[in-house]
C-alpha positions as CSV (number, residue, x, y, z in Angstrom):
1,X,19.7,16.9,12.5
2,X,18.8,14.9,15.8
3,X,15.7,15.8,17.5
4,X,17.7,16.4,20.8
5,X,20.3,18.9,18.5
6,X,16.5,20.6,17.6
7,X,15.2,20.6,20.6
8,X,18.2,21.4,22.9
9,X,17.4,18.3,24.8
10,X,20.5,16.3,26.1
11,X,18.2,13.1,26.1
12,X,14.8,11.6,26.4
13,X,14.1,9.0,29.8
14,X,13.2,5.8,26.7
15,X,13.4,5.6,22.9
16,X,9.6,6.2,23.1
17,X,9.4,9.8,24.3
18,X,11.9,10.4,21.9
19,X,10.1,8.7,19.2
20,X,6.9,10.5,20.1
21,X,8.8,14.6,20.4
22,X,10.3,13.9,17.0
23,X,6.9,12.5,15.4
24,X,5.1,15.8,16.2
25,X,8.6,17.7,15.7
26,X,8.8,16.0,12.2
27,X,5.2,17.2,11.6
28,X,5.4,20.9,12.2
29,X,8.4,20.5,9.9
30,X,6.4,19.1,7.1
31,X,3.4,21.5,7.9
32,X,6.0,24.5,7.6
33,X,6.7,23.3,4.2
34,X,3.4,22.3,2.5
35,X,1.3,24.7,3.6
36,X,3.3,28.1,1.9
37,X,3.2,25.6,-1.1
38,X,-0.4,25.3,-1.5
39,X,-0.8,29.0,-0.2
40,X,1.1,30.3,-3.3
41,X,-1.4,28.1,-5.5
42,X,-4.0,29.7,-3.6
43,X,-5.2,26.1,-2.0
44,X,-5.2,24.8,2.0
45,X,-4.1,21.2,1.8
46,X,-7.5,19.9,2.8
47,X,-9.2,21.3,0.0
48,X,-6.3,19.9,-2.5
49,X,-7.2,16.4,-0.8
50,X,-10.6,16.9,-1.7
51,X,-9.8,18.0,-5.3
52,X,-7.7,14.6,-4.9
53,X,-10.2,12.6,-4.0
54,X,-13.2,13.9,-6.8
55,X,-10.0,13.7,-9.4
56,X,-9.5,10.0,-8.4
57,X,-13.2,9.3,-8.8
58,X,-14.1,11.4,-12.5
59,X,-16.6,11.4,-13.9
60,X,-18.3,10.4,-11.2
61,X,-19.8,11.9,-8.8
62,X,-18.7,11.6,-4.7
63,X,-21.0,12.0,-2.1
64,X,-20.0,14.0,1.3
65,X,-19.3,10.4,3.5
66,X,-16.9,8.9,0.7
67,X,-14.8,12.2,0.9
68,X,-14.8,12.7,4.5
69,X,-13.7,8.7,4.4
70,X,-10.6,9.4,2.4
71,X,-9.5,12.3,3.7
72,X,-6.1,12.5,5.2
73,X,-6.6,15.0,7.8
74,X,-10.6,13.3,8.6
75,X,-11.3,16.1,11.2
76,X,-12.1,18.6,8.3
77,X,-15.1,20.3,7.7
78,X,-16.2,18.6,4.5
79,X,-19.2,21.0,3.9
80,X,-16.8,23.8,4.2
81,X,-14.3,23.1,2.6
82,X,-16.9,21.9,-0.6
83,X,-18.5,25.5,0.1
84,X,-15.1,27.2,-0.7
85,X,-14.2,24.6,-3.4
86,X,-17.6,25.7,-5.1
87,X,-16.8,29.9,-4.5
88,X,-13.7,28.8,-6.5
89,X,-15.2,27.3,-9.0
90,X,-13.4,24.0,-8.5
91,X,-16.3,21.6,-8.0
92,X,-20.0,21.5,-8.0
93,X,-22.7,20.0,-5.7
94,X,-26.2,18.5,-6.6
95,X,-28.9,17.1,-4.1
96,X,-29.7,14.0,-5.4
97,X,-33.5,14.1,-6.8
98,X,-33.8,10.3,-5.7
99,X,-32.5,10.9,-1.8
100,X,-31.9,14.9,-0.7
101,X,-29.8,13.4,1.9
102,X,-27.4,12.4,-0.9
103,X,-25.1,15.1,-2.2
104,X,-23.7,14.7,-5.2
105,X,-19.7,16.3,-5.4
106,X,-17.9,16.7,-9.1
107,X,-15.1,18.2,-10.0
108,X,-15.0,21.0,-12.8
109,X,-13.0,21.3,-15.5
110,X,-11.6,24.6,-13.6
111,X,-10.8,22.3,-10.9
112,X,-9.1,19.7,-12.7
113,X,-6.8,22.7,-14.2
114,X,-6.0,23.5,-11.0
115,X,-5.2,20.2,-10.0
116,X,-2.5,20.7,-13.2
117,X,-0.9,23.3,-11.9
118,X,-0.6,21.6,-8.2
119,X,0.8,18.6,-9.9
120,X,3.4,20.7,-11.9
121,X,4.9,22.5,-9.1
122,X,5.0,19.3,-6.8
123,X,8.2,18.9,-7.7
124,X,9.5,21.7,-6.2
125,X,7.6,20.3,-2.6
126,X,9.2,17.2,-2.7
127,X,12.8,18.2,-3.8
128,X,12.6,19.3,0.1
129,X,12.4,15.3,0.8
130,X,14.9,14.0,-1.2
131,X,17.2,14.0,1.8
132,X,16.2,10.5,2.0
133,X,16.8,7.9,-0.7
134,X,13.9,6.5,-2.3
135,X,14.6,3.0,-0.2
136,X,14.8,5.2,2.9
137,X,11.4,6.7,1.8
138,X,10.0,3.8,1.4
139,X,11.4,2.3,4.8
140,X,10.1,5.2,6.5
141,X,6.8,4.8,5.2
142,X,6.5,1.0,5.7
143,X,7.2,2.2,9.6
144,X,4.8,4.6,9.9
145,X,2.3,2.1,8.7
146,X,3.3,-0.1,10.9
147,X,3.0,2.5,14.0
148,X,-0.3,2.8,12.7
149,X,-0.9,-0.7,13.5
């Protein structure tokens, strides 16, 4: 549907504005879709990132920069969300003996379980996106890049 049809806007005064309402339209869209989903798996999309991110790195270890680095959303409380990750049993933090500035994140096998489950009910998210072909999906992120600069 058109942003305008959403919006019951007959027009915007350049391309821009309209470029810009549907960008943060688009958005609440896909934050009205993703967060229920990780709700019902009992997650918040930032701490699924950060499961992400120790998943991509294990067995290693991740210290609090690298994961705030990589994060999608990079205003989130890492120490937090870690702090919750850890009541879960998803991941576990050491001080490093060598540096106590240095904390050291893994994830746990419990964590990588859950990280299972997310990955087999992703399907069901992204069936909500397959009103795009996969070449339109890939044009459409090639131009968000390149809004990005």
């Amino acid at each position: 549907m058109r942003i305008e049809d959403e919006l019951h806007q007959k027009d915007f005064k350049d391309d821009y504005r309209r470029l810009l309402a549907n960008l943060l339209f688009t958005n609440n869209w896909v934050n009205q879709q993703v967060m229920p989903f990780f709700k019902e798996l009992d997650l918040t999309l930032q701490q699924h990132n950060v499961l992400a991110i120790l998943r991509g790195q294990h067995p290693k270890p991740v210290c609090f920069g690298e994961i705030q680095d990589r994060m999608v959303d990079r205003n989130s409380n890492v120490t937090r969300l870690v702090d919750k990750l850890i009541e879960k049993g998803y991941v576990t933090r050491v001080i490093c003996p060598d540096n106590r500035r240095m904390i050291e994140v893994r994830i746990t096998e419990k964590g990588l379980e859950k990280l299972q489950q997310v990955d087999n009910s992703f399907p069901q998210l992204l069936a909500q996106f397959h009103n795009l072909s996969q070449q339109e999906a890939v044009q459409a992120s090639e131009l968000l890049d390149k809004l990005r600069g």
